[in-house]
C-alpha positions as CSV (number, residue, x, y, z in Angstrom):
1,X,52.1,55.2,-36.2
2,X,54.3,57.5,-34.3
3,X,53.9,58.7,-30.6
4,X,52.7,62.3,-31.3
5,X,50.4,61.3,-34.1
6,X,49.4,58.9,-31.9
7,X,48.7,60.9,-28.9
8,X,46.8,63.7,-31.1
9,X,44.6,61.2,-32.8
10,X,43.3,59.7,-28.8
11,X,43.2,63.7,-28.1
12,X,40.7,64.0,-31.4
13,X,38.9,61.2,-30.5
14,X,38.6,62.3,-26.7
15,X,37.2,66.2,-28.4
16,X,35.0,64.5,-31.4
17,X,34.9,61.3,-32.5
18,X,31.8,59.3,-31.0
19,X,30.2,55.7,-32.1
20,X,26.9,54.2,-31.9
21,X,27.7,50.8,-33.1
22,X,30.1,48.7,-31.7
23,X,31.7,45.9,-34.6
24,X,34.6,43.4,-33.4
25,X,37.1,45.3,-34.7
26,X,36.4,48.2,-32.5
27,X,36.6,46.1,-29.8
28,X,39.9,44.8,-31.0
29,X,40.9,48.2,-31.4
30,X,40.6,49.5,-27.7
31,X,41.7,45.8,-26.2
32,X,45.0,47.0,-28.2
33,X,44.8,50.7,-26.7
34,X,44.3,48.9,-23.2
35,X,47.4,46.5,-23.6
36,X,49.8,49.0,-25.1
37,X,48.6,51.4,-22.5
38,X,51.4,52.4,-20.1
39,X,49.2,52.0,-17.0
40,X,48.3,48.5,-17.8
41,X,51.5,47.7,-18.4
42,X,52.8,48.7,-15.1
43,X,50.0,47.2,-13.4
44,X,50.7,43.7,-15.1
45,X,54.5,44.0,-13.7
46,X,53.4,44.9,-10.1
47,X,50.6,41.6,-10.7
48,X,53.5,39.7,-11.6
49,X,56.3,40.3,-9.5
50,X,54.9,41.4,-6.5
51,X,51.4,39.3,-6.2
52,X,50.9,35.9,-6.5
53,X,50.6,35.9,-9.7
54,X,54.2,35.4,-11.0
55,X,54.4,31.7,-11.1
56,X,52.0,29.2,-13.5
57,X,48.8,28.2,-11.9
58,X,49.3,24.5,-12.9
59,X,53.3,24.3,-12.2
60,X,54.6,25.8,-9.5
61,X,58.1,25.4,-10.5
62,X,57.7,27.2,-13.5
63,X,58.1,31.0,-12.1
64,X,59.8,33.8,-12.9
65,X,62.0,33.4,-10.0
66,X,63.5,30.6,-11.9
67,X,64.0,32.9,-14.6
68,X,60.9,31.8,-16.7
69,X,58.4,33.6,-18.6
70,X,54.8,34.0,-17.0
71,X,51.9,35.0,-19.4
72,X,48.3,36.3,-17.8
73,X,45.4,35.0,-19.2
74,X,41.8,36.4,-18.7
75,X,39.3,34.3,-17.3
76,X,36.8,33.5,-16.9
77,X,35.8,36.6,-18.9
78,X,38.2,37.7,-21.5
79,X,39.2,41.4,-22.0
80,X,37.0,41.2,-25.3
81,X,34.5,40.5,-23.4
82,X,34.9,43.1,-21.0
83,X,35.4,45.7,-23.3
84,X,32.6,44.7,-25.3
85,X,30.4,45.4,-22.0
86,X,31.8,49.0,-21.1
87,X,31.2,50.1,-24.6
88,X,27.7,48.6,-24.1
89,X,27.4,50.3,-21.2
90,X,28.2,53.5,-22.9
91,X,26.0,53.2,-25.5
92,X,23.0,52.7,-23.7
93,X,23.8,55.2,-21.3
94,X,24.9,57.9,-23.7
95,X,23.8,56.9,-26.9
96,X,27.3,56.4,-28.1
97,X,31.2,55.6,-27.2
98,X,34.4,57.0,-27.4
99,X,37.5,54.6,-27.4
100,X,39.8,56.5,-25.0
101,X,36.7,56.7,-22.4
102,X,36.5,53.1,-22.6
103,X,39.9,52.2,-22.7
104,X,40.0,54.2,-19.2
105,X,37.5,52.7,-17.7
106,X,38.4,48.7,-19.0
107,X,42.1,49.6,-17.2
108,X,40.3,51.3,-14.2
109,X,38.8,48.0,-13.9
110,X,42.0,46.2,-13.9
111,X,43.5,48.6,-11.2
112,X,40.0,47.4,-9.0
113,X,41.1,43.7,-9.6
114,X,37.4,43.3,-10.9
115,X,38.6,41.2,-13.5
116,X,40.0,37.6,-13.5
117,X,43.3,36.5,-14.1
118,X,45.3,33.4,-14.1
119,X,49.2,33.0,-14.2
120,X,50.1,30.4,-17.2
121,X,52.9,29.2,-18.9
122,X,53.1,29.5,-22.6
123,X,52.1,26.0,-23.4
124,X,49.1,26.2,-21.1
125,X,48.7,29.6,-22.6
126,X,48.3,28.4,-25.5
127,X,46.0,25.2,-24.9
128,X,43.5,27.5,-23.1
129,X,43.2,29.2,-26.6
130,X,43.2,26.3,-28.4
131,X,40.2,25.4,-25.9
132,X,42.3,22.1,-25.2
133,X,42.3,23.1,-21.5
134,X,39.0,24.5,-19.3
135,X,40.6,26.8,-16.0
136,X,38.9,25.6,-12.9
137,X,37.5,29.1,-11.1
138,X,39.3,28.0,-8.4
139,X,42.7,29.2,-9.5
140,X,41.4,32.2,-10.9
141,X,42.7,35.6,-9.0
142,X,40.4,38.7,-9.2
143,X,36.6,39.8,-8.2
144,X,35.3,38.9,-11.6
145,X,32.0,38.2,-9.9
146,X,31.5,41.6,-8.9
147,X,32.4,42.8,-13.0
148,X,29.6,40.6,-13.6
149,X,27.3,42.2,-10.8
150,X,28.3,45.7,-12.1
151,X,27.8,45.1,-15.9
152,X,25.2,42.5,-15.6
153,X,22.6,44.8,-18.1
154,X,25.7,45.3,-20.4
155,X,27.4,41.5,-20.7
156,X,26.7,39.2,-24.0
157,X,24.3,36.9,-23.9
158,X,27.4,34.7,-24.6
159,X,28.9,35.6,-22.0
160,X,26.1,35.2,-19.6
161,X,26.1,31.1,-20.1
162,X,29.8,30.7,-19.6
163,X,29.2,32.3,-16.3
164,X,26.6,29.9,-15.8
165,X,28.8,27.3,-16.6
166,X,32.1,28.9,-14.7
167,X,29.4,28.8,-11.8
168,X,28.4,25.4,-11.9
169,X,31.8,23.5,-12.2
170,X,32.6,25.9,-9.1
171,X,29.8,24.3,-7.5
172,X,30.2,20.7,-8.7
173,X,33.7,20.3,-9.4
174,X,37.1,19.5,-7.9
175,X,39.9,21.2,-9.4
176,X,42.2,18.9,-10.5
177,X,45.7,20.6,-10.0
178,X,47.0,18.2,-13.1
179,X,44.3,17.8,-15.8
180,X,45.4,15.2,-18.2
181,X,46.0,17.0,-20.9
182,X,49.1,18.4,-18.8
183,X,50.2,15.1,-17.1
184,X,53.7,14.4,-18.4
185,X,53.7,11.2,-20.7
186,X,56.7,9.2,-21.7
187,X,57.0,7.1,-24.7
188,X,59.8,4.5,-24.8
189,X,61.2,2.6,-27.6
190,X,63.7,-0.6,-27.8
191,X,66.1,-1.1,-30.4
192,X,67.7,-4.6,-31.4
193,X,70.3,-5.7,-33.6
194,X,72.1,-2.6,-32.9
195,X,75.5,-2.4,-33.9
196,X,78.0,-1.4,-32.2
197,X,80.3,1.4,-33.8
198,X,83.4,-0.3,-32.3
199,X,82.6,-3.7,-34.2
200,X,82.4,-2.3,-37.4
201,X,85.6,-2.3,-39.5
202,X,85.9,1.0,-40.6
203,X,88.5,0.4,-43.5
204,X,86.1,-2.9,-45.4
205,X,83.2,-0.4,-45.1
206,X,84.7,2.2,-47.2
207,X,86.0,0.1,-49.7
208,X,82.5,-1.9,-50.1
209,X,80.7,1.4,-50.6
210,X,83.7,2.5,-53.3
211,X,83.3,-0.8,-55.0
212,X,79.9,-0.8,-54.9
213,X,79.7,2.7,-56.9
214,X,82.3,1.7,-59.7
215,X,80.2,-1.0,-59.8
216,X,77.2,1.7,-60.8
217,X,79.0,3.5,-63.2
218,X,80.2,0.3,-65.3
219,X,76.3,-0.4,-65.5
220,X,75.6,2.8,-66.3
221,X,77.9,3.6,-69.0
């Protein structure tokens, strides 16, 4: 899809188009429009190199002032999440949605910081997805607390008991600045009888493997 084609079909959907069910791949749909937007895209590279956001929650030496990737995750409600509540909110306010009026208001959000984020690198990245690693509140940057104020009629029911949970390891549990699954772990192996290259007479080797394949060919022929 091109720019102008794309721009006139947000501009038709802003005039016409309006929904009054929401299905997971609507929500997919306007989490794309969100990320691709140029306004969340700027507000990520302020986050990142001018907040404390631009090096990994777990290592600090892992920053982009080292010359390293960062990647910002969404926690502990995920931008699914929170777009599935503003198109809630919509719908039960207006009786239907449209994507471009949700999309605005899921990056006004952002622009509020009433959303959480943490700073990763790609491995953690990845092992939060994998659901191999749980992110302590503790380390999480944003109001997501007042989100969750704000849309409390308009959340998942999901949604509602990770809170519950995020709330209680708050209140119960140490962060741990090195969870296990992170700690580095070295595995060391010991060789014997090894021989050294030096000791070996290059010259006998070579003719032992040439004897040895004549030797092959006689039998086989």
């Amino acid at each position: 899809m091109d720019q102008t084609h794309e721009i006139e079909l947000f501009k038709k959907d802003e005039e016409c188009m309006k929904y009054d069910i929401i299905k997971k791949d609507m929500i997919k749909n306007i989490e794309k429009v969100v990320r691709d937007s140029y306004h969340y895209k700027i507000l990520i590279y302020y986050l990142k190199n001018f907040m404390d956001l631009s090096r990994c929650a777990y290592y600090e030496g892992y920053s982009m002032s080292n010359g390293l990737g960062v990647e910002l995750h969404h926690s502990p409600i995920t931008l699914y999440e929170i777009v599935y509540a503003v198109m809630n909110k919509h719908l039960k306010q207006n009786g239907y949605y449209k994507i471009m009026k949700v999309a605005k208001e899921v990056s006004k959000l952002h622009y509020q910081f009433k959303v959480g984020l943490v700073p990763l690198n790609p491995t953690a990245h990845k092992l939060v997805h994998s659901g191999n690693l749980r992110i302590h509140p503790d380390i999480v940057k944003g109001d997501w607390e007042a989100f969750a104020i704000e849309y409390q009629d308009y959340i998942s029911d999901d949604l509602k008991k990770t809170l519950d949970d995020v709330r209680f390891i708050r209140e119960h549990e140490l962060y741990d600045h090195y969870p296990k699954i992170l700690m580095r772990s070295e595995t060391h192996y010991i060789q014997k009888n090894i021989v050294s290259l030096d000791s070996v007479n290059i010259s006998k080797l070579l003719t032992q493997i040439k004897m040895k394949t004549l030797e092959n060919i006689e039998k086989a022929t």
